[in-house]
Wavefront OBJ file of the C-alpha trace (Angstrom):
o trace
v 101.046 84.246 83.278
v 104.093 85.964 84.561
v 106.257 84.921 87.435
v 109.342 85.967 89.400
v 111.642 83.376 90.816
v 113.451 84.415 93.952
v 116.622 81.943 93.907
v 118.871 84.319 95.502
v 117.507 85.363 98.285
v 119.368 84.080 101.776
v 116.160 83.554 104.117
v 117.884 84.648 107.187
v 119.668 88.186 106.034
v 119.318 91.341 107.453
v 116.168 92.149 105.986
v 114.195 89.449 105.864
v 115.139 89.491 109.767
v 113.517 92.484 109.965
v 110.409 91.808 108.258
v 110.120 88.260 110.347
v 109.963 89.946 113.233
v 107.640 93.060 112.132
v 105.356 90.255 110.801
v 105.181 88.426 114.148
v 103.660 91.235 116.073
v 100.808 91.655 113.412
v 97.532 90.210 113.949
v 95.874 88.111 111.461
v 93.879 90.707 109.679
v 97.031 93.127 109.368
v 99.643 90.181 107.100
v 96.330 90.007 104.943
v 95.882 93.657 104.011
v 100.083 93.201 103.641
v 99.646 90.524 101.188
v 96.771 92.149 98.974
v 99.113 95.400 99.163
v 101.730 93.256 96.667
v 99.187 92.301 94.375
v 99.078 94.239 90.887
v 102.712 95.621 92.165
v 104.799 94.533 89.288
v 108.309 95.940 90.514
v 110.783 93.546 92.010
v 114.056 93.902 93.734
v 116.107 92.269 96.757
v 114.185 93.900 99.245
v 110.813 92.959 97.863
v 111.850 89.376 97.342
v 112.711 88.980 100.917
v 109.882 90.818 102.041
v 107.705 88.025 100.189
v 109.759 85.283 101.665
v 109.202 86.349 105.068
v 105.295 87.162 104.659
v 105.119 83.254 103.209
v 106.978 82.337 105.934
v 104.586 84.189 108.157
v 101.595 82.461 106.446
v 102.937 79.354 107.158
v 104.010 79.794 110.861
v 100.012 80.722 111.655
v 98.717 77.872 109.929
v 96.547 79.840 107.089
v 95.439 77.549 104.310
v 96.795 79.620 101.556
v 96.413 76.789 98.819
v 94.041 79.380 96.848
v 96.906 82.010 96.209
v 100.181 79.664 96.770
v 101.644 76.483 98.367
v 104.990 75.185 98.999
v 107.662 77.783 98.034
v 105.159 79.973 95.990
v 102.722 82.669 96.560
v 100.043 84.180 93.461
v 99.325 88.086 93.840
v 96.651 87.951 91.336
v 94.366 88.322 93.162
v 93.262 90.093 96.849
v 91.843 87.992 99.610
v 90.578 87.840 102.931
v 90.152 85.854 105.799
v 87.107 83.023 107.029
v 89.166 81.025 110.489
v 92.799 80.005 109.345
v 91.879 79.436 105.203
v 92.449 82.290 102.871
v 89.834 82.923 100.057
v 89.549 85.062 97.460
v 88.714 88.610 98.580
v 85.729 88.911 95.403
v 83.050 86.417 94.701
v 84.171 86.040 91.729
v 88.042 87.277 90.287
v 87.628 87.486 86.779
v 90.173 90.752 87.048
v 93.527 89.245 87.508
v 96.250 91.574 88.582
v 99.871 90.987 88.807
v 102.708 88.230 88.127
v 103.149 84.678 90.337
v 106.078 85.065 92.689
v 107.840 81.512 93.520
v 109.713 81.394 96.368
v 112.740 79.302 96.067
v 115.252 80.434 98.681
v 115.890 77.554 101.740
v 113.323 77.390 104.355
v 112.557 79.450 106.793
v 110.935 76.975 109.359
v 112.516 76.410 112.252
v 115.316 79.474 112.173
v 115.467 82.191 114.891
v 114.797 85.535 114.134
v 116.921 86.815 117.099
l 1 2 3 4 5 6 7 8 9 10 11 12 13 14 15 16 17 18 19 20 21 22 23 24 25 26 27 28 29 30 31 32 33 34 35 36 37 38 39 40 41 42 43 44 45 46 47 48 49 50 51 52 53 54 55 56 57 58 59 60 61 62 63 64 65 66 67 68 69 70 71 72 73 74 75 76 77 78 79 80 81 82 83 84 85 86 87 88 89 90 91 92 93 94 95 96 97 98 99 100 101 102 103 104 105 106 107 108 109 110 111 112 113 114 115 116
């Protein structure tokens, strides 16, 4: 198993700003198809790493159950998923194909910060 660890990333900078608020007008549907578009993507740089913070963030502000692909400060792109109510699930019946690395999130939290 391979995973990045995002320790530098300052939640509120420029660009996570930007992808906070781009998130927020998505529906529910749209941050999943942006979440299974990171997995098998093995690059990584700044940009990335606070595009995955904010999509977490995202995650966590709508209340999905995401405790199949991640949890507290870390998110799994193994694997695609989909959406049944608020709880994420794995988009196959049954992922034996496993793409991609582990990403954990480490910066400080996003919760309750304004995106102005």
């Amino acid at each position: 198993m391979i995973f990045f660890t995002i320790t530098n990333v300052k939640p509120m900078n420029e660009i996570t700003k930007k992808y906070l608020k781009e998130f927020e007008k998505k529906s529910d549907q749209e941050i999943v198809k942006l979440f299974n578009k990171q997995v098998g993507v093995p690059g990584w740089c700044t940009s990335r790493g606070c595009y995955i913070a904010a999509l977490h963030h995202e995650m966590e502000r709508r209340n999905f159950d995401f405790s199949k692909v991640g949890g507290k400060g870390r998110l799994s792109f193994r694997h695609e998923i989909k959406l049944d109510g608020k709880k994420i699930m794995y988009a196959s019946s049954s992922p034996e194909k496993t793409h991609g690395p582990d990403v954990i999130i480490v910066p400080p939290s996003l919760k309750n910060k304004q995106t102005k």
